[in-house]
N, C-alpha and C positions, 0 to 999 in steps of 0.2 A: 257267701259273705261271712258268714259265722267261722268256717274253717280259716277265712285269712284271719281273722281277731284270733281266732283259738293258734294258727303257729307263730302269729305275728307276739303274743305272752309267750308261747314257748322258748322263740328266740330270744327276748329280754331274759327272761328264768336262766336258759341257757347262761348266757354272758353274765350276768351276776354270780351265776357258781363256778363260772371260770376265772372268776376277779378274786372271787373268794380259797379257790381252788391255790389261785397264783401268790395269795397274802400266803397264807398258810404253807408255804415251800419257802414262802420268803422269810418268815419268821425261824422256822424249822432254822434256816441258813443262818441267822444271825442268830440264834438260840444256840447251834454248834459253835460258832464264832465265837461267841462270850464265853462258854463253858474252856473252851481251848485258851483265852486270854488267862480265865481264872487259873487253870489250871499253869501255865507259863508260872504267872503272878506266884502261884503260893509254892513252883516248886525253888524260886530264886532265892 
């Protein structure tokens, strides 16, 4: 009984740092994205 609670947290843990895992790729992507506008922008 104990092991299903203990994987049954494991699997939640899991998916939050994959959520978090998938923010932070996203950001990263729109963090390249802006720097590439900025840089357009200040070379016009």
């Amino acid at each position: 009984m104990q092991s299903v609670s203990k994987s049954r947290r494991h699997n939640l843990f899991g998916k939050q740092k994959a959520k978090i895992s998938t923010s932070i790729s996203q950001s990263k992507v729109w963090h390249s994205t802006i720097n590439r506008l900025s840089c357009i922008i200040e070379n016009s």
